[in-house]
mmCIF file of the N, C-alpha and C atoms, coordinates in Angstrom:
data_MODEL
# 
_entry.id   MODEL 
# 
loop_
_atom_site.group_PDB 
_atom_site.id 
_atom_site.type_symbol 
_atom_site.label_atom_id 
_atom_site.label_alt_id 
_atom_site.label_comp_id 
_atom_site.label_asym_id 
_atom_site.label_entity_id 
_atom_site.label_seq_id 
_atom_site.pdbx_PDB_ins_code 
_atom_site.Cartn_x 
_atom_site.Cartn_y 
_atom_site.Cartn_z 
_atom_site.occupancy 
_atom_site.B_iso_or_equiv 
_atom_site.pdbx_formal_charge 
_atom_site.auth_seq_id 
_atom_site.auth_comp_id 
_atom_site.auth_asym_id 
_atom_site.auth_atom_id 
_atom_site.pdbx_PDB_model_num 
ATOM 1   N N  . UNK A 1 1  ? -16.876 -13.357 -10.849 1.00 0.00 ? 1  UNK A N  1 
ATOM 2   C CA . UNK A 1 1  ? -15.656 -12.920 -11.567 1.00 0.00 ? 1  UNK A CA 1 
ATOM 3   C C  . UNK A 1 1  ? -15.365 -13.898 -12.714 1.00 0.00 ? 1  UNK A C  1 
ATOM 4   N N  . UNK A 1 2  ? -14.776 -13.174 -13.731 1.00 0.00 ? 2  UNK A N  1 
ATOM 5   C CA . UNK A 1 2  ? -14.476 -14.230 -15.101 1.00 0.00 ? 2  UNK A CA 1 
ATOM 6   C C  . UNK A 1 2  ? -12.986 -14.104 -15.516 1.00 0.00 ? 2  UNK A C  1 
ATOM 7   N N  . UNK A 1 3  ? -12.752 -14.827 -16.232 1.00 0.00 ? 3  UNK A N  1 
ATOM 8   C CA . UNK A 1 3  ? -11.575 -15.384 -16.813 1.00 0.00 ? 3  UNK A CA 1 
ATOM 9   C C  . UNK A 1 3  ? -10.748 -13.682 -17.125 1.00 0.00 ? 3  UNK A C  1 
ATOM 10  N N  . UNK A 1 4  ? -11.764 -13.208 -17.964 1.00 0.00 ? 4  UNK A N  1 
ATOM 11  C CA . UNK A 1 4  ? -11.636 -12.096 -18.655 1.00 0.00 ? 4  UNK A CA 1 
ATOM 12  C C  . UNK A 1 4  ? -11.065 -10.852 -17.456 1.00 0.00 ? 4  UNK A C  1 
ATOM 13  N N  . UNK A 1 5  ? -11.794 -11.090 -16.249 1.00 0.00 ? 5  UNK A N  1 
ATOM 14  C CA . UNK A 1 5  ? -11.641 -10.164 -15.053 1.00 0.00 ? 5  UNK A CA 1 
ATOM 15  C C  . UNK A 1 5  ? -10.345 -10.348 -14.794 1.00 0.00 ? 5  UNK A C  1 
ATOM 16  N N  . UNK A 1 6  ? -10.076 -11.597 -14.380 1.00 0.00 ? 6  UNK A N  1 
ATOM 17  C CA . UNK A 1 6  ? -8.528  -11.742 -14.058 1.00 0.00 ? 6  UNK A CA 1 
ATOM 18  C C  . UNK A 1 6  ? -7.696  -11.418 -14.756 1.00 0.00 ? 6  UNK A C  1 
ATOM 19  N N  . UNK A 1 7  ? -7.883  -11.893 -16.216 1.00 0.00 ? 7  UNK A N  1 
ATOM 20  C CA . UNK A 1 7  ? -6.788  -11.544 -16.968 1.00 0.00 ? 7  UNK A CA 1 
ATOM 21  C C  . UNK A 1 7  ? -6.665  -10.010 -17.356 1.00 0.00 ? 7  UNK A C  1 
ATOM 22  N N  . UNK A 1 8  ? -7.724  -9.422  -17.077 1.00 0.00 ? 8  UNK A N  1 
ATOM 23  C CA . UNK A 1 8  ? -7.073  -8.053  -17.071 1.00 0.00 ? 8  UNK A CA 1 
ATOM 24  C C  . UNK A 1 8  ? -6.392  -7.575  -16.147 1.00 0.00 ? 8  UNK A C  1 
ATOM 25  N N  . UNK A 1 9  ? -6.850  -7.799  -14.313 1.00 0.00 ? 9  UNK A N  1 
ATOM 26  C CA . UNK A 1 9  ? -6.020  -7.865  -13.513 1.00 0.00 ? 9  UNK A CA 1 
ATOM 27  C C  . UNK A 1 9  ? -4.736  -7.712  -13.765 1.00 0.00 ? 9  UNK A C  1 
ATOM 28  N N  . UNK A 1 10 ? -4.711  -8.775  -14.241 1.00 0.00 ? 10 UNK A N  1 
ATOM 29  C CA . UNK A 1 10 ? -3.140  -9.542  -14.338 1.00 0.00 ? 10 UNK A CA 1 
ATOM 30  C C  . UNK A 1 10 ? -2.574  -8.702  -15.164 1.00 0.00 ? 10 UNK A C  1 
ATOM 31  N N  . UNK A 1 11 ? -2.960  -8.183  -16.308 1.00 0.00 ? 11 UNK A N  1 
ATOM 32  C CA . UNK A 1 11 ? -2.367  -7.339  -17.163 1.00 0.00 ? 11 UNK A CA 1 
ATOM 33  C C  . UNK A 1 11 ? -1.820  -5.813  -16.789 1.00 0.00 ? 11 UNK A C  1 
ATOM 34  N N  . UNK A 1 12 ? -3.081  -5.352  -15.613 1.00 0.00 ? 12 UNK A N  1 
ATOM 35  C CA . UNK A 1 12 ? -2.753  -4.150  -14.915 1.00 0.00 ? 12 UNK A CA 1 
ATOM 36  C C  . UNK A 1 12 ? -1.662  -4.556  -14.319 1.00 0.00 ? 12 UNK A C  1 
ATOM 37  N N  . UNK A 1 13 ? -1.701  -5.297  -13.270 1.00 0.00 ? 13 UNK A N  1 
ATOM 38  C CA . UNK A 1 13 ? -0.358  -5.888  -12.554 1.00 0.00 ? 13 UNK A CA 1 
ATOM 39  C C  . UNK A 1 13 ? 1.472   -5.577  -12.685 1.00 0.00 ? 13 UNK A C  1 
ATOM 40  N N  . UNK A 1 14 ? 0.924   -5.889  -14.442 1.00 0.00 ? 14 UNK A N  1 
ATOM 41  C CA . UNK A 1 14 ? 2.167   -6.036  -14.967 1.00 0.00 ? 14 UNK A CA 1 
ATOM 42  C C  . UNK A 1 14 ? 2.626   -4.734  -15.578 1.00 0.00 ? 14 UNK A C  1 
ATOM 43  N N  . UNK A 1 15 ? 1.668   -4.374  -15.633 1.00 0.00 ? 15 UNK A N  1 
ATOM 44  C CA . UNK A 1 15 ? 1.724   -2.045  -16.143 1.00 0.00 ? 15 UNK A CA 1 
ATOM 45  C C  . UNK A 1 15 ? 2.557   -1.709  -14.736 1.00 0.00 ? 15 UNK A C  1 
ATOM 46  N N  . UNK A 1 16 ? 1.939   -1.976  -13.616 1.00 0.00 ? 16 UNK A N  1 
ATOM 47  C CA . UNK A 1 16 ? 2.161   -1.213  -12.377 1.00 0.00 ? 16 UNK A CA 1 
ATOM 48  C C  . UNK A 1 16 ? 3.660   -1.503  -11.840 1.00 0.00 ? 16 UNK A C  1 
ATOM 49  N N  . UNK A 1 17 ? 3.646   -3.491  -12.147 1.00 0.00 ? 17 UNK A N  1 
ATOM 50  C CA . UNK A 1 17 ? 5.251   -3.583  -11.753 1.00 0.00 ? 17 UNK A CA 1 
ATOM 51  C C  . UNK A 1 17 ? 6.096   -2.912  -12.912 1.00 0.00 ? 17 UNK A C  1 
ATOM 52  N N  . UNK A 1 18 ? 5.956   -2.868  -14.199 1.00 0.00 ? 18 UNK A N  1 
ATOM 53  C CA . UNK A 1 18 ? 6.763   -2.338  -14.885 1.00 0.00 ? 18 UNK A CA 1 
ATOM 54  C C  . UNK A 1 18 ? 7.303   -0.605  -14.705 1.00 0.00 ? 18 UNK A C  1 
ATOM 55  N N  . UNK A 1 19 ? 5.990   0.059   -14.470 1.00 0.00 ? 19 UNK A N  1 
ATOM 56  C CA . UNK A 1 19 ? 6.094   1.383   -13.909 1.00 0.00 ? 19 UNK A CA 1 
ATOM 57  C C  . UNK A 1 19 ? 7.204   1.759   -12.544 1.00 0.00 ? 19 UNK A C  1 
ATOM 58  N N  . UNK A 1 20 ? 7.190   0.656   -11.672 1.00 0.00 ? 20 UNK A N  1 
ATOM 59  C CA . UNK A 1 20 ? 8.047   0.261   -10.302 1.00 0.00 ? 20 UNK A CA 1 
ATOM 60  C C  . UNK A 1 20 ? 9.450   0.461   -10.798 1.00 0.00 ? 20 UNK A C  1 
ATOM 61  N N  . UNK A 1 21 ? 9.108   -0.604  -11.999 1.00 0.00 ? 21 UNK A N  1 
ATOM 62  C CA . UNK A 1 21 ? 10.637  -0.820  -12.350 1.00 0.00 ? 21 UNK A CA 1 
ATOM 63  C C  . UNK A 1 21 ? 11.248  0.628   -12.652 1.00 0.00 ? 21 UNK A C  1 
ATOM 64  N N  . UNK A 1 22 ? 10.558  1.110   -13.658 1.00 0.00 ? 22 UNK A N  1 
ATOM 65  C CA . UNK A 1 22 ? 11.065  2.306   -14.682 1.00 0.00 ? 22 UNK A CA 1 
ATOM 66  C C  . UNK A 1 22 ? 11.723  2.902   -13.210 1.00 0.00 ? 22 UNK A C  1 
ATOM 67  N N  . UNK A 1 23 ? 10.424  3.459   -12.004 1.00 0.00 ? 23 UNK A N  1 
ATOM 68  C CA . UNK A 1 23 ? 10.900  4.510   -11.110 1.00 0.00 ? 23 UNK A CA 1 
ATOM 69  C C  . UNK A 1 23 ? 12.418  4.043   -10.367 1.00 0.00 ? 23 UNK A C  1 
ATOM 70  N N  . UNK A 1 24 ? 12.733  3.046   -10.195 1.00 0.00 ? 24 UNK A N  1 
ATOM 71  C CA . UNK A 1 24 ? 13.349  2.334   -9.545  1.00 0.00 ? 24 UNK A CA 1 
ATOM 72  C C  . UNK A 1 24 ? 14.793  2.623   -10.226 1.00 0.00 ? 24 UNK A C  1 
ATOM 73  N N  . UNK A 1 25 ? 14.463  2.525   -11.204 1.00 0.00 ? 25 UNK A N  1 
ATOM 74  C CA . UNK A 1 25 ? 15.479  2.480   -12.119 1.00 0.00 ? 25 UNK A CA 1 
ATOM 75  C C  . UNK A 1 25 ? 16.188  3.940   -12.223 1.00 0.00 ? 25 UNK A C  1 
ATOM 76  N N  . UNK A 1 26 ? 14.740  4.815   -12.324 1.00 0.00 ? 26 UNK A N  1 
ATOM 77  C CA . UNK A 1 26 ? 15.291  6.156   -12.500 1.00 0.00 ? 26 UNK A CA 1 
ATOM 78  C C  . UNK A 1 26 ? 15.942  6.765   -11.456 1.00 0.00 ? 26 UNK A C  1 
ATOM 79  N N  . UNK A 1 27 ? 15.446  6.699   -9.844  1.00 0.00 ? 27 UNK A N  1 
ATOM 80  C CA . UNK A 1 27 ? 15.746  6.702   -8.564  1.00 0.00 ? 27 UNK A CA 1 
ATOM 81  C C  . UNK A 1 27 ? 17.431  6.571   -8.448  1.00 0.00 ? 27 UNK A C  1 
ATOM 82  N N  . UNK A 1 28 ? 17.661  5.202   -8.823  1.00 0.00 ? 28 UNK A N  1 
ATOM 83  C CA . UNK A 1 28 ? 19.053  4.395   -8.750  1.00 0.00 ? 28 UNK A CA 1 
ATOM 84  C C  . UNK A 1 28 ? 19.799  5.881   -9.562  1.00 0.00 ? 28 UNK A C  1 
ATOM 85  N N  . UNK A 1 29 ? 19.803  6.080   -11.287 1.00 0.00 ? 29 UNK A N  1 
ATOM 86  C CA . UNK A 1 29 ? 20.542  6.828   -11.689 1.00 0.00 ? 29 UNK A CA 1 
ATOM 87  C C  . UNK A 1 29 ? 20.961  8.459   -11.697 1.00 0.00 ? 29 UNK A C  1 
ATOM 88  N N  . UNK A 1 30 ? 19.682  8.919   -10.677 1.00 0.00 ? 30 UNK A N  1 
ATOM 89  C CA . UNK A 1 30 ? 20.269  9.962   -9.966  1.00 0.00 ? 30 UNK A CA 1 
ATOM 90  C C  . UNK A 1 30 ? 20.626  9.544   -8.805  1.00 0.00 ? 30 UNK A C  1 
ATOM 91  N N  . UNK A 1 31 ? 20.933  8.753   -8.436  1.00 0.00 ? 31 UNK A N  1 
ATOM 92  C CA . UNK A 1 31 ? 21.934  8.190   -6.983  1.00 0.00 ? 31 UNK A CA 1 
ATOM 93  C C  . UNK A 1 31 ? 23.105  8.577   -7.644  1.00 0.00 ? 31 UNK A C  1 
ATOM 94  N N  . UNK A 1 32 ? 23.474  7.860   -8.844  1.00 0.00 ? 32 UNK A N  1 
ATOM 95  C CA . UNK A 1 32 ? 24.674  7.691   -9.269  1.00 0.00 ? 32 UNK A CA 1 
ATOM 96  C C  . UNK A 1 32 ? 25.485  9.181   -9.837  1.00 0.00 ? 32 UNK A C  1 
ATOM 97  N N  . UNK A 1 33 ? 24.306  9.663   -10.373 1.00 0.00 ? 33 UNK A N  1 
ATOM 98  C CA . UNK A 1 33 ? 24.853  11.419  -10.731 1.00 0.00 ? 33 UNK A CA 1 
ATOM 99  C C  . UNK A 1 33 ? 25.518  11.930  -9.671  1.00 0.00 ? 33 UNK A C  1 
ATOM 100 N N  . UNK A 1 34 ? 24.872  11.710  -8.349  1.00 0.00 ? 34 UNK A N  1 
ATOM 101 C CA . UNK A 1 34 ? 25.300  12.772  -7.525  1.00 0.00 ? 34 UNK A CA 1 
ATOM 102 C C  . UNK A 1 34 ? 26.954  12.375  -7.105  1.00 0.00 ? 34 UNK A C  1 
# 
């Protein structure tokens, strides 16, 4: 494995938590609609 491997890793990582977030986020504001 190389530098390059990880750091893409790491980059997916941060797609997937950000994606978390978005759903998370969206989840929460139809809580609040209802």
């Amino acid at each position: 494995m190389t530098w390059a491997d990880l750091f893409d890793r790491a980059e997916g990582y941060d797609a997937d938590e950000q994606r978390v977030s978005d759903t998370l986020a969206r989840r929460r504001e139809d809580a609040t609609d209802e």
